[in-house]
Biopython code that builds the backbone (N, CA, C, O; Angstrom):
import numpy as np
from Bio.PDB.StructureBuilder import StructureBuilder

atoms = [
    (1, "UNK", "N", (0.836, -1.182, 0.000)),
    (1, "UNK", "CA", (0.000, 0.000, 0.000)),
    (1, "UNK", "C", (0.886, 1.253, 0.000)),
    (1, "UNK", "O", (1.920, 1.369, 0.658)),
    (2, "UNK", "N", (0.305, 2.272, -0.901)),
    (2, "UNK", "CA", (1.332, 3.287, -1.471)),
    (2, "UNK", "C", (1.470, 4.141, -0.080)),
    (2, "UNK", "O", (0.699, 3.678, 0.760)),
    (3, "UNK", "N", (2.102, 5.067, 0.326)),
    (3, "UNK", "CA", (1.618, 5.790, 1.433)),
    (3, "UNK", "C", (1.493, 7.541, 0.774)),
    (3, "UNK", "O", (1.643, 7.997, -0.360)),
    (4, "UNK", "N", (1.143, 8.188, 2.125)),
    (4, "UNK", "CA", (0.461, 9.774, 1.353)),
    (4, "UNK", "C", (1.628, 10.008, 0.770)),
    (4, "UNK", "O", (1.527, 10.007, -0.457)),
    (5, "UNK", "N", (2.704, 10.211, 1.173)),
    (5, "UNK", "CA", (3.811, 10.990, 0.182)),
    (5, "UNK", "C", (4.032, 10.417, -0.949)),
    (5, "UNK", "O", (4.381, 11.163, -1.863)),
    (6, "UNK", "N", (3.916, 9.094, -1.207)),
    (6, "UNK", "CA", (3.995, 8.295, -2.279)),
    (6, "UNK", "C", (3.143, 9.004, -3.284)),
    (6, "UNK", "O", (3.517, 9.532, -4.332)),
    (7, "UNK", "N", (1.931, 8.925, -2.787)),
    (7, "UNK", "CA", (0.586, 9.106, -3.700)),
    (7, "UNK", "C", (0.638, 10.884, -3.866)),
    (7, "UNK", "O", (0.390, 11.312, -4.993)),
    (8, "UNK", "N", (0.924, 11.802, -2.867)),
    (8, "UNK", "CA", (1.278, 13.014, -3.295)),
    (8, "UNK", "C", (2.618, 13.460, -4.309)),
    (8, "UNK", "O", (2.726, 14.665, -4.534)),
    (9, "UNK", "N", (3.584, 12.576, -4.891)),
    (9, "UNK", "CA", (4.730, 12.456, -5.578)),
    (9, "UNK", "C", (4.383, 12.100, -6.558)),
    (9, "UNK", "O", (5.063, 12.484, -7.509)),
    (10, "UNK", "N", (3.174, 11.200, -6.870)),
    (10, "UNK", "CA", (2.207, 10.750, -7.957)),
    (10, "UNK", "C", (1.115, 11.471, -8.797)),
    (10, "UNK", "O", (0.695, 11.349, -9.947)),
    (11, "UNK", "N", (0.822, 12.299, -7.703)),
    (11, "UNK", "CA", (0.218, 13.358, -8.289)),
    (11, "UNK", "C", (0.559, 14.537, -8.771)),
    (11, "UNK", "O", (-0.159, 15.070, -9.617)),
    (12, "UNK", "N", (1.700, 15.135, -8.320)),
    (12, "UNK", "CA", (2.850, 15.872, -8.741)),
    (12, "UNK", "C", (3.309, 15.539, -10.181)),
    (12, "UNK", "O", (3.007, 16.248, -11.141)),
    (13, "UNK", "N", (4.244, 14.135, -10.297)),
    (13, "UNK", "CA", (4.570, 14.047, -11.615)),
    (13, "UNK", "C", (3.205, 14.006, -12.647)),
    (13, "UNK", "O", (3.174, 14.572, -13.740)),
    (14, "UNK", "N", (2.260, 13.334, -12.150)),
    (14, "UNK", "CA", (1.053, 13.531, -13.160)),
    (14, "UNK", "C", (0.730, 15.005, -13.686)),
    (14, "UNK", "O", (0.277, 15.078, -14.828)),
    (15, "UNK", "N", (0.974, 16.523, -12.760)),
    (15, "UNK", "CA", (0.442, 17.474, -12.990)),
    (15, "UNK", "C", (1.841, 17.654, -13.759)),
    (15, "UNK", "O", (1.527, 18.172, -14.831)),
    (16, "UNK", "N", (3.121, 17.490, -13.731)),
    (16, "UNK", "CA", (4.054, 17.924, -14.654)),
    (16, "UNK", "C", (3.848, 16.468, -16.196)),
    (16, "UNK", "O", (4.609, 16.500, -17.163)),
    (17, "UNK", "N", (3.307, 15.945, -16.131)),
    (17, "UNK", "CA", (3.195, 14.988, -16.792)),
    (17, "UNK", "C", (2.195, 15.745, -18.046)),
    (17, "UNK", "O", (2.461, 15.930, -19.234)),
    (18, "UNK", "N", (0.992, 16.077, -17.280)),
    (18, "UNK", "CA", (0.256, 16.915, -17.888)),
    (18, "UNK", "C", (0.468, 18.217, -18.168)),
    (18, "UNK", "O", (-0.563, 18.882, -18.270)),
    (19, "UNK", "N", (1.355, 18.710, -18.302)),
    (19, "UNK", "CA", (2.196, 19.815, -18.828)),
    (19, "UNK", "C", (1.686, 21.332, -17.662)),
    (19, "UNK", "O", (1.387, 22.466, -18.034)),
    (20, "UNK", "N", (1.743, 20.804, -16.267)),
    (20, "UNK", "CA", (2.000, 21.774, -15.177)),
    (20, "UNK", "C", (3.080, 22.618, -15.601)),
    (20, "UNK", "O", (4.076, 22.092, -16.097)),
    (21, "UNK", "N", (3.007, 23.817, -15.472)),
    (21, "UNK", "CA", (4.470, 24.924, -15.245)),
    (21, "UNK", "C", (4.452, 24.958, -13.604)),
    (21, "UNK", "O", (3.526, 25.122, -12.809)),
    (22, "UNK", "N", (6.127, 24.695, -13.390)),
    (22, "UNK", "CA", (6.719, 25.034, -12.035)),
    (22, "UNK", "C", (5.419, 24.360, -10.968)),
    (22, "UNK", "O", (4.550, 24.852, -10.248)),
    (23, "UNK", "N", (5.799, 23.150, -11.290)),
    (23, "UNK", "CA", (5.024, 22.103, -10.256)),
    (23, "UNK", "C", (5.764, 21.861, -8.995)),
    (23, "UNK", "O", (6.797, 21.207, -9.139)),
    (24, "UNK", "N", (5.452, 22.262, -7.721)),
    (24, "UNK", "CA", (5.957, 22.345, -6.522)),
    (24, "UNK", "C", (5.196, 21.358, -5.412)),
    (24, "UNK", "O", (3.989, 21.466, -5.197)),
    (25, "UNK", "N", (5.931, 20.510, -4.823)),
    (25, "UNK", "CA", (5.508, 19.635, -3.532)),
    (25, "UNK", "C", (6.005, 19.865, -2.737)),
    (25, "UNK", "O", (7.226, 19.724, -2.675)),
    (26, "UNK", "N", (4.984, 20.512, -1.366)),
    (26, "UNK", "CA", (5.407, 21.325, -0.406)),
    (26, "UNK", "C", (5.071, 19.741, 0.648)),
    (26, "UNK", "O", (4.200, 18.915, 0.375)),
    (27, "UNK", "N", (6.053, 19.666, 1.874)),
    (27, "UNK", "CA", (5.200, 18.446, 2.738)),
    (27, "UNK", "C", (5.284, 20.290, 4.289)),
    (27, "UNK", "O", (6.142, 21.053, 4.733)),
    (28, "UNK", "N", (3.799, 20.050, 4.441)),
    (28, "UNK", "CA", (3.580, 20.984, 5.479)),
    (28, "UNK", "C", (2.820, 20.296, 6.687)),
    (28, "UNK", "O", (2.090, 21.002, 7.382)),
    (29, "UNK", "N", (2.997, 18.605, 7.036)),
    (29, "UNK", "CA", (2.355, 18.043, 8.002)),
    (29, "UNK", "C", (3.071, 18.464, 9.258)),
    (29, "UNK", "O", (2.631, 17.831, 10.217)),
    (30, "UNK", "N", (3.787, 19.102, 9.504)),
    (30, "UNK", "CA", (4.452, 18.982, 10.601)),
    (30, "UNK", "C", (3.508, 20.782, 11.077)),
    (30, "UNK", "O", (3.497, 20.973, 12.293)),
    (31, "UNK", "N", (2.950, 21.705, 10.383)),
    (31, "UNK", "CA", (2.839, 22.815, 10.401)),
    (31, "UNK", "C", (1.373, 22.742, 10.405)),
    (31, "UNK", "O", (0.941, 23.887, 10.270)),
    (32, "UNK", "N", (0.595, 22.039, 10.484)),
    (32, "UNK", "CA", (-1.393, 22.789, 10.578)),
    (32, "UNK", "C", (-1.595, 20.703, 11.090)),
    (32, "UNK", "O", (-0.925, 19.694, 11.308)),
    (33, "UNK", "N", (-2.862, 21.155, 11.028)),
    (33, "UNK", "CA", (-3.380, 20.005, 11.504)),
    (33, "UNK", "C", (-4.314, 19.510, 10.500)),
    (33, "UNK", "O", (-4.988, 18.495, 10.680)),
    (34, "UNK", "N", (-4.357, 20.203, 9.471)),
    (34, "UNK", "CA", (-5.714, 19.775, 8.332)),
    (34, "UNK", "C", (-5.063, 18.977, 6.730)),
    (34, "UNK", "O", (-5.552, 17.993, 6.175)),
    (35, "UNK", "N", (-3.993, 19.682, 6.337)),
    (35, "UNK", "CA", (-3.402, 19.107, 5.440)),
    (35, "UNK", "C", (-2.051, 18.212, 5.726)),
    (35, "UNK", "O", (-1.766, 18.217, 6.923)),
    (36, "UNK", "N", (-1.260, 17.536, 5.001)),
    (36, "UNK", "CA", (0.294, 17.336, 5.109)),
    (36, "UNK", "C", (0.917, 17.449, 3.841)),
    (36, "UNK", "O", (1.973, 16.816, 3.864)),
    (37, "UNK", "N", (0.711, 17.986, 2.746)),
    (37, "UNK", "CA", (0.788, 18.110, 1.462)),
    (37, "UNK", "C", (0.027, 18.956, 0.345)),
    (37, "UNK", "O", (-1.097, 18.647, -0.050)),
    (38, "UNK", "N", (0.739, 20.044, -0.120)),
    (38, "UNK", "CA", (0.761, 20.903, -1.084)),
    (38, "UNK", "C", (0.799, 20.452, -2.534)),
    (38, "UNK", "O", (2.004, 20.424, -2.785)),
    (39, "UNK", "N", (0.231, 20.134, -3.474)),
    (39, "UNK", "CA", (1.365, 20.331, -4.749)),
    (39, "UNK", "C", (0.526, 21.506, -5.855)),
    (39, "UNK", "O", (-0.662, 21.639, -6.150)),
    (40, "UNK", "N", (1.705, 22.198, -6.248)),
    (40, "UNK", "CA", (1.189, 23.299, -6.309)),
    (40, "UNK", "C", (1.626, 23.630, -7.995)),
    (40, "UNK", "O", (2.799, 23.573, -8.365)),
    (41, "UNK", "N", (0.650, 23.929, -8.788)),
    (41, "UNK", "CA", (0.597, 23.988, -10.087)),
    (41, "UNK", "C", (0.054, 25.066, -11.164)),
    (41, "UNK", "O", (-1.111, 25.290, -11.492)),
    (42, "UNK", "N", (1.299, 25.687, -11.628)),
    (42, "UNK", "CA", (0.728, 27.002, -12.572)),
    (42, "UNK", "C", (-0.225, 26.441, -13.969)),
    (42, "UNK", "O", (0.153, 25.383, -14.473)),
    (43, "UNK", "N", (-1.076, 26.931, -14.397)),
    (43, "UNK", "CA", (-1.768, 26.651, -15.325)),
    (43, "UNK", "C", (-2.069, 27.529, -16.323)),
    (43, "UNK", "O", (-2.173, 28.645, -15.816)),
    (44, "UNK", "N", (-2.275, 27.564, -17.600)),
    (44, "UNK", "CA", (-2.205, 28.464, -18.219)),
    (44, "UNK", "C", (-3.097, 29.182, -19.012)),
    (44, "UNK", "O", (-3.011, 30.176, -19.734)),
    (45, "UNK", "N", (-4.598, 27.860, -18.447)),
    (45, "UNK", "CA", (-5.615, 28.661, -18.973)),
    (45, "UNK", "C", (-7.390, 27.712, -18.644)),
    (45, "UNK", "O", (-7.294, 26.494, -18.493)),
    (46, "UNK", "N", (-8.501, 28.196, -18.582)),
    (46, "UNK", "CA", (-9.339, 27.201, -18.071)),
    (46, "UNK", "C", (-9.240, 25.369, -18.763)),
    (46, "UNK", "O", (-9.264, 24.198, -18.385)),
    (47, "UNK", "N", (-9.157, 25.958, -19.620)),
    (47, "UNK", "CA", (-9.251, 24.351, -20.614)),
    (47, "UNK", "C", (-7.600, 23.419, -19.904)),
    (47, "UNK", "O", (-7.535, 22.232, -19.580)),
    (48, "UNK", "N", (-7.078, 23.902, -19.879)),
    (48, "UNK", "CA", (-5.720, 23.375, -19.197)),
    (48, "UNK", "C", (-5.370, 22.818, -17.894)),
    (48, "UNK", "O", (-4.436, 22.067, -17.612)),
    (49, "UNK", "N", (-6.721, 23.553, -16.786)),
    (49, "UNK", "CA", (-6.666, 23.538, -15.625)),
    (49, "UNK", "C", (-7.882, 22.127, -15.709)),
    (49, "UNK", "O", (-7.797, 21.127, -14.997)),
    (50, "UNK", "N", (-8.865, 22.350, -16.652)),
    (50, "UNK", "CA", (-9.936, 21.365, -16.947)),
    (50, "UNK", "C", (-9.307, 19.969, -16.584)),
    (50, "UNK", "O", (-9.471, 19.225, -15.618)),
    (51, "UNK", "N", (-8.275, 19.860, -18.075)),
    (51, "UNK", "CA", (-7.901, 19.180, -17.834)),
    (51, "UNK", "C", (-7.060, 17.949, -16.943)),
    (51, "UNK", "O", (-7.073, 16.722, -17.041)),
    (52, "UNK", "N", (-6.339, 18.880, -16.045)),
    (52, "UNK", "CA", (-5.569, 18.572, -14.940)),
    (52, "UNK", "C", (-6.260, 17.860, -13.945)),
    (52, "UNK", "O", (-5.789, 16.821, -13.484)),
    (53, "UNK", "N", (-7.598, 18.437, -13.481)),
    (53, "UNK", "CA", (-8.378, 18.005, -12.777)),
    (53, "UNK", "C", (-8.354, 16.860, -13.091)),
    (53, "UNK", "O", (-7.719, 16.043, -12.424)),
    (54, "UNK", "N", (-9.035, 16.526, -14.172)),
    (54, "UNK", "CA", (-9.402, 15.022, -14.690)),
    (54, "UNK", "C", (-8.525, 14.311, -14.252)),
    (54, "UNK", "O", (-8.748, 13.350, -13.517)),
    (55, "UNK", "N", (-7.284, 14.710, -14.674)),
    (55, "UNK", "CA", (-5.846, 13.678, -14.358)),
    (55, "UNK", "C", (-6.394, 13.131, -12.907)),
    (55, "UNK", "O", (-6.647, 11.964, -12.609)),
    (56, "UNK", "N", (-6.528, 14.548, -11.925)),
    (56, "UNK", "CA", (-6.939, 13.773, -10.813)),
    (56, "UNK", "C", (-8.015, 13.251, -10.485)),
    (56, "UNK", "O", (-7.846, 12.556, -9.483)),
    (57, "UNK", "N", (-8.710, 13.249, -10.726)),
    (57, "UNK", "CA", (-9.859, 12.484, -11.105)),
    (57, "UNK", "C", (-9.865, 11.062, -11.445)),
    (57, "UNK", "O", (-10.560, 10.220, -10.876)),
    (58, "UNK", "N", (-9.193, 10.879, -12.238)),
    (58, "UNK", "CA", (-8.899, 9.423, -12.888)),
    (58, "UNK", "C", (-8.060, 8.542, -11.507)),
    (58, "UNK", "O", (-8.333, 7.430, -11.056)),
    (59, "UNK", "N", (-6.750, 9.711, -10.989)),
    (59, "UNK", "CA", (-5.636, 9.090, -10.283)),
    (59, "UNK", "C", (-6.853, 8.188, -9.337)),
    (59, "UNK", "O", (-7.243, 7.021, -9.371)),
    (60, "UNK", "N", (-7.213, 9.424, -8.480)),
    (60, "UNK", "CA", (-7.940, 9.241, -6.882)),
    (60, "UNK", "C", (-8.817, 7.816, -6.916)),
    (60, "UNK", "O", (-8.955, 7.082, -5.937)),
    (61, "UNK", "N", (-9.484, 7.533, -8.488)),
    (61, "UNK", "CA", (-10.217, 5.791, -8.372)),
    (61, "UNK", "C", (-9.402, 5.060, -7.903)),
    (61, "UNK", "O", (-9.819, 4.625, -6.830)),
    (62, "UNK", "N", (-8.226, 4.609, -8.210)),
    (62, "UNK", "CA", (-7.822, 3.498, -8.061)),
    (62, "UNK", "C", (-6.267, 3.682, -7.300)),
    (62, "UNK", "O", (-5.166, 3.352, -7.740)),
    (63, "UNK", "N", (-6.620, 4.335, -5.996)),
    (63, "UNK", "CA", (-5.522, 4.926, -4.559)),
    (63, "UNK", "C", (-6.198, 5.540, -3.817)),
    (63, "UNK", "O", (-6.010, 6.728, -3.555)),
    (64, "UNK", "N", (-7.104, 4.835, -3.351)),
    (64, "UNK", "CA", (-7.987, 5.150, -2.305)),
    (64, "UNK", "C", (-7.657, 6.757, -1.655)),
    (64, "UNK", "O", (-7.058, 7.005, -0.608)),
    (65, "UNK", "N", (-8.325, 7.851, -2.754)),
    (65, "UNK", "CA", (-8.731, 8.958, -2.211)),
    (65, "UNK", "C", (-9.703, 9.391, -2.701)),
    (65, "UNK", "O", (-10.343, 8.728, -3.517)),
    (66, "UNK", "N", (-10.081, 10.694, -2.303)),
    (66, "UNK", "CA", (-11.445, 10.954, -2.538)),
    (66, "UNK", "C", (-11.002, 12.995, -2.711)),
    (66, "UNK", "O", (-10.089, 13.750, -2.378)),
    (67, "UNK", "N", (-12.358, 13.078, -3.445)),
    (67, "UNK", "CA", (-11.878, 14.651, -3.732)),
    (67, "UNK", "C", (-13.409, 15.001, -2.329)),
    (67, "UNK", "O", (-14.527, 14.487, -2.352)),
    (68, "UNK", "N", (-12.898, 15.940, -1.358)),
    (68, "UNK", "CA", (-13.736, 16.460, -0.162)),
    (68, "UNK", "C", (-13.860, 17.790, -0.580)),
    (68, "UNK", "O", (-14.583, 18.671, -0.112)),
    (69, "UNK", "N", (-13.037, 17.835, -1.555)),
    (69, "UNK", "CA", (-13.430, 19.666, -1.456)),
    (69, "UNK", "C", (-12.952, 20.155, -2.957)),
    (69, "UNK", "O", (-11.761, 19.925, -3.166)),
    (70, "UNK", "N", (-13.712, 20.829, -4.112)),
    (70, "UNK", "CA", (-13.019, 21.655, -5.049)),
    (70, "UNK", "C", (-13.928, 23.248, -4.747)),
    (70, "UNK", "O", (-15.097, 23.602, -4.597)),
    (71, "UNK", "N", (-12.759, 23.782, -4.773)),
    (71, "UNK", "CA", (-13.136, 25.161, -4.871)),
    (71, "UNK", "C", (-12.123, 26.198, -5.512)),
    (71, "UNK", "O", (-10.899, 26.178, -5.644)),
    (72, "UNK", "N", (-13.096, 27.105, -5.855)),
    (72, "UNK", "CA", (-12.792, 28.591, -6.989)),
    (72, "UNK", "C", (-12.051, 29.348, -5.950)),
    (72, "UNK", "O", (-12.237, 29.240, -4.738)),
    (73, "UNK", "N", (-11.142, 30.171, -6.572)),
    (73, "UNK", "CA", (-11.122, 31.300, -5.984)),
    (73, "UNK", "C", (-11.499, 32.730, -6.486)),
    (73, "UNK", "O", (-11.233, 33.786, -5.912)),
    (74, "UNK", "N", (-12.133, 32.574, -7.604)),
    (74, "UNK", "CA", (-12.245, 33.422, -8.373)),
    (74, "UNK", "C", (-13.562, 33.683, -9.054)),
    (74, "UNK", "O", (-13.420, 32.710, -9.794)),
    (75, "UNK", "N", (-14.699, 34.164, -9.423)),
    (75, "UNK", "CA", (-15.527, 34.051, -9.966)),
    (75, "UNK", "C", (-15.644, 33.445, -11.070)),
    (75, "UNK", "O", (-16.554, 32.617, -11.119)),
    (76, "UNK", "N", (-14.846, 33.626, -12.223)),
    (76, "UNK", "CA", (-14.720, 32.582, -13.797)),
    (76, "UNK", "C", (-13.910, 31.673, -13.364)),
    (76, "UNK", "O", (-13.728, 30.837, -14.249)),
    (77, "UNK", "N", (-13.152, 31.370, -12.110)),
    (77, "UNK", "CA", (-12.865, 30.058, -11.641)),
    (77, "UNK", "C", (-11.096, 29.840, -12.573)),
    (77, "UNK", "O", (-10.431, 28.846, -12.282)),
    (78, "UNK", "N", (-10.635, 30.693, -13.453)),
    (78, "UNK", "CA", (-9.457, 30.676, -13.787)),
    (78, "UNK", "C", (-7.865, 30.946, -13.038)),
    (78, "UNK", "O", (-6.698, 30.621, -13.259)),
    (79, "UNK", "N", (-8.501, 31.608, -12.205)),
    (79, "UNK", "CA", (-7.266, 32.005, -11.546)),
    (79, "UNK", "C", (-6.459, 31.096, -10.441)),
    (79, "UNK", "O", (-5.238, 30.945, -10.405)),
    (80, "UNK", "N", (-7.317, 30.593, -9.652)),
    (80, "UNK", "CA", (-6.748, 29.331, -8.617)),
    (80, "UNK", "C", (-8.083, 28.420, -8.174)),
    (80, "UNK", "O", (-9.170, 28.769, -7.714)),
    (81, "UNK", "N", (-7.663, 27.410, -8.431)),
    (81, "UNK", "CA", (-8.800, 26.454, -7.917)),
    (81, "UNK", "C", (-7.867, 25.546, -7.263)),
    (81, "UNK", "O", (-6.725, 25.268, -7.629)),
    (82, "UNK", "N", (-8.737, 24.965, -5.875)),
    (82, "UNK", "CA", (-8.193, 23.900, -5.496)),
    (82, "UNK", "C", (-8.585, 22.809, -5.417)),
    (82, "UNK", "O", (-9.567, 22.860, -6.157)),
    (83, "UNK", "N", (-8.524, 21.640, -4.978)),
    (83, "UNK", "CA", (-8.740, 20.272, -4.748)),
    (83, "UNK", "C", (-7.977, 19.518, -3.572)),
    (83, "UNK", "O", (-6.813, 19.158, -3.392)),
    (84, "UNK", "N", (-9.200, 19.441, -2.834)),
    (84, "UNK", "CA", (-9.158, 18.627, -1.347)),
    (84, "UNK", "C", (-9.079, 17.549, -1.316)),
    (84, "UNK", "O", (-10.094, 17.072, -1.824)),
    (85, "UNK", "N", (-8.361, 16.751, -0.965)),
    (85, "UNK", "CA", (-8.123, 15.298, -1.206)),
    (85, "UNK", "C", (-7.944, 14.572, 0.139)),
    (85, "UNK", "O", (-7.752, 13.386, 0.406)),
    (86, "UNK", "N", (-8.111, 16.035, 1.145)),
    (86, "UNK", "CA", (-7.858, 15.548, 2.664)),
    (86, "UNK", "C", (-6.371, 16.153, 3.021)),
    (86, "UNK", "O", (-6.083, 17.298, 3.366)),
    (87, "UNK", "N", (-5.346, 14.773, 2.782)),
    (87, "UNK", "CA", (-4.234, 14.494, 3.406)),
    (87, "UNK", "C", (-2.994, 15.433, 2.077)),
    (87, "UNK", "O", (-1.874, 15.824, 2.405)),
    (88, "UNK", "N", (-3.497, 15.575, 0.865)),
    (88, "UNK", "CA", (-2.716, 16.193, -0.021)),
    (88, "UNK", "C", (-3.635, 16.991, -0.174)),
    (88, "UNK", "O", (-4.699, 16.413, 0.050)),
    (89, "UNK", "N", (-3.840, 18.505, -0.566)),
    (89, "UNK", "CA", (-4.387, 19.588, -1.789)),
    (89, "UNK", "C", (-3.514, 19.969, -3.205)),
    (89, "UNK", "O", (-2.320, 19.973, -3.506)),
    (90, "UNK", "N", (-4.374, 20.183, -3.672)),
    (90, "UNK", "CA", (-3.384, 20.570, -5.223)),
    (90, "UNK", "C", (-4.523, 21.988, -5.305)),
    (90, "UNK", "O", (-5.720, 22.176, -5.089)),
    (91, "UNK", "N", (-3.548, 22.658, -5.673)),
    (91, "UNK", "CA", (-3.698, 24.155, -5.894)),
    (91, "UNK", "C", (-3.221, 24.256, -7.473)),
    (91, "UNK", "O", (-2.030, 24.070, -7.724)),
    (92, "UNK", "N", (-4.121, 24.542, -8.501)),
    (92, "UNK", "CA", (-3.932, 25.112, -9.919)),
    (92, "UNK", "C", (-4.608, 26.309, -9.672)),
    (92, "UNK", "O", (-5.574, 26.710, -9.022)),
    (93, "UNK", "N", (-3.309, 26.949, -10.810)),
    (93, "UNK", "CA", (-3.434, 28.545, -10.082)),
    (93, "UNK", "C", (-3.050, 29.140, -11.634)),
    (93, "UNK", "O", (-2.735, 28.449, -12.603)),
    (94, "UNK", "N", (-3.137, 30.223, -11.600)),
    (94, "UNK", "CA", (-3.103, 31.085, -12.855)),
    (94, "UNK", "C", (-1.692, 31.741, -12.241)),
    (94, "UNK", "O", (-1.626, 31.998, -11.039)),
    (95, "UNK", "N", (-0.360, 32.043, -13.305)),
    (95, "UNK", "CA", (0.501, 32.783, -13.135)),
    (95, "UNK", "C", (0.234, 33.871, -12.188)),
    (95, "UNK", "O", (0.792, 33.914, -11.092)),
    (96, "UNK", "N", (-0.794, 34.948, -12.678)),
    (96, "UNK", "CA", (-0.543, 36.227, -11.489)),
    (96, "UNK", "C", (-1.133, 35.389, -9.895)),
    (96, "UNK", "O", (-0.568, 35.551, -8.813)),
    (97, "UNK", "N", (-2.136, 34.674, -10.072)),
    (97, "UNK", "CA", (-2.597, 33.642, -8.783)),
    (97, "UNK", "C", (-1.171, 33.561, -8.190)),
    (97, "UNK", "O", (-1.026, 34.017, -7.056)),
    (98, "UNK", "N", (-0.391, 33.176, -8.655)),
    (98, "UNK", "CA", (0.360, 31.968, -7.746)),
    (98, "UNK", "C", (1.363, 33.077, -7.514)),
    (98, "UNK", "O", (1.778, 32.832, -6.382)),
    (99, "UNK", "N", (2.123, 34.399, -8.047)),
    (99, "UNK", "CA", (2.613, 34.962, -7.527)),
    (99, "UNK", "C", (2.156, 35.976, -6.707)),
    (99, "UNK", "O", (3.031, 36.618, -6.124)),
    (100, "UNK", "N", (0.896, 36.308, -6.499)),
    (100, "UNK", "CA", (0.310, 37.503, -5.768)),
    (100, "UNK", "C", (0.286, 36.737, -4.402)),
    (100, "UNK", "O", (0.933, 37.105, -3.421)),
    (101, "UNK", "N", (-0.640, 35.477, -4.443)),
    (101, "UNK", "CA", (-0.492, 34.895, -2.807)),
    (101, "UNK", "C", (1.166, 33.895, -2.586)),
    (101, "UNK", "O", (1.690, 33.973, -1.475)),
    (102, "UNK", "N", (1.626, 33.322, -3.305)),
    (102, "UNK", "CA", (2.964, 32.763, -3.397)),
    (102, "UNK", "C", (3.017, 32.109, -2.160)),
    (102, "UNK", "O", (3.565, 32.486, -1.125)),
    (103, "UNK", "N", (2.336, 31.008, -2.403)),
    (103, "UNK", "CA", (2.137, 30.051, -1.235)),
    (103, "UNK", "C", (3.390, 29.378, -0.768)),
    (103, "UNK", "O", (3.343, 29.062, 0.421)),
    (104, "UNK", "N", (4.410, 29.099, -1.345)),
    (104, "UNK", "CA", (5.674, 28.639, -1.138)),
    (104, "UNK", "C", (6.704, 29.712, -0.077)),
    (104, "UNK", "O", (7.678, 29.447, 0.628)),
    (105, "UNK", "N", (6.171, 30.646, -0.279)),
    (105, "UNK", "CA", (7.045, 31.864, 1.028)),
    (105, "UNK", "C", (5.760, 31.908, 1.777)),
    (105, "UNK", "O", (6.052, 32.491, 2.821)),
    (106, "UNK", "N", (5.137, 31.759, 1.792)),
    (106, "UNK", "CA", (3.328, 31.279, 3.259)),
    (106, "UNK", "C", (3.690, 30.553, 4.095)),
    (106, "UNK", "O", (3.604, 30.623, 5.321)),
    (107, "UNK", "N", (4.390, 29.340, 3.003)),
    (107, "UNK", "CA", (4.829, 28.071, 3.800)),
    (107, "UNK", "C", (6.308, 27.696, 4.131)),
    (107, "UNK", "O", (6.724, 26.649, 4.626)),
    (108, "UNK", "N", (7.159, 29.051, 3.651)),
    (108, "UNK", "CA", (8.276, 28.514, 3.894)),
    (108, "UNK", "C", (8.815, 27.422, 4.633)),
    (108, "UNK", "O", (9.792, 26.801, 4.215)),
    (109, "UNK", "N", (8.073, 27.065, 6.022)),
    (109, "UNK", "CA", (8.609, 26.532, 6.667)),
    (109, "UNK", "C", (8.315, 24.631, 6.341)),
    (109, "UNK", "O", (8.491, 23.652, 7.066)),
    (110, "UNK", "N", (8.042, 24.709, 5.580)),
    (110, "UNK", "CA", (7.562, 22.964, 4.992)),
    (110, "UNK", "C", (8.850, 22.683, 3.792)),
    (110, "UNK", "O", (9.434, 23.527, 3.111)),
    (111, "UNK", "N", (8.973, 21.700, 3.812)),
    (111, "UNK", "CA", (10.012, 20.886, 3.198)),
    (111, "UNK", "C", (9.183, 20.825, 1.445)),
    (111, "UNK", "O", (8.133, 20.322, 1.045)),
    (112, "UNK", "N", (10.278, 21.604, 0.782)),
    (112, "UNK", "CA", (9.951, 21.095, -0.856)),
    (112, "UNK", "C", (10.449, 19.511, -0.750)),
    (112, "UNK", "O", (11.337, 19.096, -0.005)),
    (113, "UNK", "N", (9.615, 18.695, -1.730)),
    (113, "UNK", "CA", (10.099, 17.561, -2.108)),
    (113, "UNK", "C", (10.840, 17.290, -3.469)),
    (113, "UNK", "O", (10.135, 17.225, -4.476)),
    (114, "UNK", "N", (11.657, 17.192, -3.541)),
    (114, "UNK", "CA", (11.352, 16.549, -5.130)),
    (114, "UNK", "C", (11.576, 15.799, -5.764)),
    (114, "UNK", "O", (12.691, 15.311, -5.951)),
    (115, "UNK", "N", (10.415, 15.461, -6.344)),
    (115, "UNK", "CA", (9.712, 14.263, -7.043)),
    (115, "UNK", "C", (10.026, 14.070, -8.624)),
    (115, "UNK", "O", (9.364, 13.210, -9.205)),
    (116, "UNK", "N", (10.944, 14.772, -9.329)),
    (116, "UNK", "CA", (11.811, 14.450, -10.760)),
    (116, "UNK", "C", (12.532, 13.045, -10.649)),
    (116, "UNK", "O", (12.387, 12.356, -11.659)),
    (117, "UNK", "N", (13.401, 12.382, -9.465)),
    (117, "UNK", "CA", (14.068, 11.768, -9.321)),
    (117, "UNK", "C", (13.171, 10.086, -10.018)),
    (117, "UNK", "O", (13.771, 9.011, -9.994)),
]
sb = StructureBuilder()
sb.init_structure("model")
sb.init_model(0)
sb.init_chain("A")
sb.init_seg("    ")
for serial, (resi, resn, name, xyz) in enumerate(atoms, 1):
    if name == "N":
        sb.init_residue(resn, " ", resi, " ")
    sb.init_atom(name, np.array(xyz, "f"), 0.0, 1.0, " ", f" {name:<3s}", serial, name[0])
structure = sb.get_structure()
């Protein structure tokens, strides 16, 4: 049985797989009590972000997770959306999204992973 970081490293390469810009895996379990995993993904446009979803969508059947939460941040829903998965979130975000809140200096204090290897 895979474990969360496994399956959050899986979902990571899937969002660079699926042609994520500057795909980032933050592990922030040691820092809140609700998540333990970030992966965090620029997107470049609704149809792009559409797609990504799906990826996860497809992953979560068959690795026992479940999506608990998608939400907008935005009214046309382009700019950052996320996906609750519980124990990982994935954040697709629109370029100015991801540098205006720049969740990676939020969280400085969580360990990048990385998952290229």
């Amino acid at each position: 049985m895979k474990t969360m970081e496994e399956k959050a490293i899986e979902i990571a390469k899937l969002m660079k797989d699926g042609k994520g810009n500057d795909v980032t895996l933050l592990d922030i379990s040691g820092l809140n009590s609700w998540t333990d995993y970030f992966v965090i993904v620029t997107v470049t446009s609704s149809t792009h972000w559409q797609g990504l979803y799906k990826q996860v969508k497809d992953y979560i059947k068959d690795n026992d997770l479940e999506i608990h939460l998608t939400n907008r941040k935005s009214p046309d829903g382009d700019d950052w959306n996320l996906i609750d998965l519980g124990s990982i979130v994935v954040h697709l975000m629109s370029e100015s999204a991801r540098s205006f809140y720049d969740l990676e200096k939020l969280w400085h204090a969580g360990k990048t992973i990385d998952f290229r290897a």
